[in-house]
N, C-alpha and C positions, 0 to 999 in steps of 0.2 A: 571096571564094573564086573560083578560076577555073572555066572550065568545065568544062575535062577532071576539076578535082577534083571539083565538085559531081556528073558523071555518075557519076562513080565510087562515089562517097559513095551517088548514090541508087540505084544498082543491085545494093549490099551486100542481104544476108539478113542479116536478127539471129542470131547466131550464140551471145551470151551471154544469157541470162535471170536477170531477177532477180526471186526470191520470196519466201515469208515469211519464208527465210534470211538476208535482207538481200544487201546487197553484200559484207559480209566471208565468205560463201560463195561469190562469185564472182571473187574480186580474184583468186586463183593464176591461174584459168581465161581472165579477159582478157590478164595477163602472157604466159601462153604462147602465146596465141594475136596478140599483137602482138609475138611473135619472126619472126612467121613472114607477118605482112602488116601494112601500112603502115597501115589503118584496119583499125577492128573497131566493131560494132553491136551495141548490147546493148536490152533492152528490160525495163522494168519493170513488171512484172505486179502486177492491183490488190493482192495481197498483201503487196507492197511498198513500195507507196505510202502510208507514215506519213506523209511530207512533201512539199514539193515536189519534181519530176520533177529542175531542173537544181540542187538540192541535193543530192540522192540520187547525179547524172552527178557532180558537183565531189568527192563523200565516196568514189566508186569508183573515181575517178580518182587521188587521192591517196592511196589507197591501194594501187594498181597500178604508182604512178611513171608516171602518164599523162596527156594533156592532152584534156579536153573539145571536141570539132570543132564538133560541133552538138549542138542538144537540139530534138527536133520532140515534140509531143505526150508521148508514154511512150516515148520513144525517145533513146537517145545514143550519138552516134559517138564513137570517141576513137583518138587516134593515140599511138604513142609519143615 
């Protein structure tokens, strides 16, 4: 990753959450929201955490038509 990306990447706010809805309550919400910006930040709240964090980032991603950037802790980026 470069650097301009990575500031970039780390000065997002989570803007999608994910809860005991899972991710298929959140997949329209990240689509729209990477119409409109190059990366998007989601986070997954322990509600949602049946499995692991970048299993959960890979299932809402493919469901969005989206690609996985990073995965830190409960956290994932993803671009379109």
């Amino acid at each position: 990753m470069t650097t301009e990306r990575s500031r970039a990447i780390h000065e997002l706010d989570a803007t999608v959450r994910v809860g005991k809805r899972g991710v298929e309550a959140v997949a329209d919400e990240l689509v729209n929201q990477l119409e409109g910006q190059q990366f998007v930040k989601a986070k997954f709240l322990r509600a949602a955490r049946t499995s692991d964090t970048e299993e959960l980032a890979a299932d809402l991603a493919e469901q969005a038509g989206a690609e996985v950037v990073d995965v830190r802790g409960h956290t994932a980026v993803f671009e379109r």
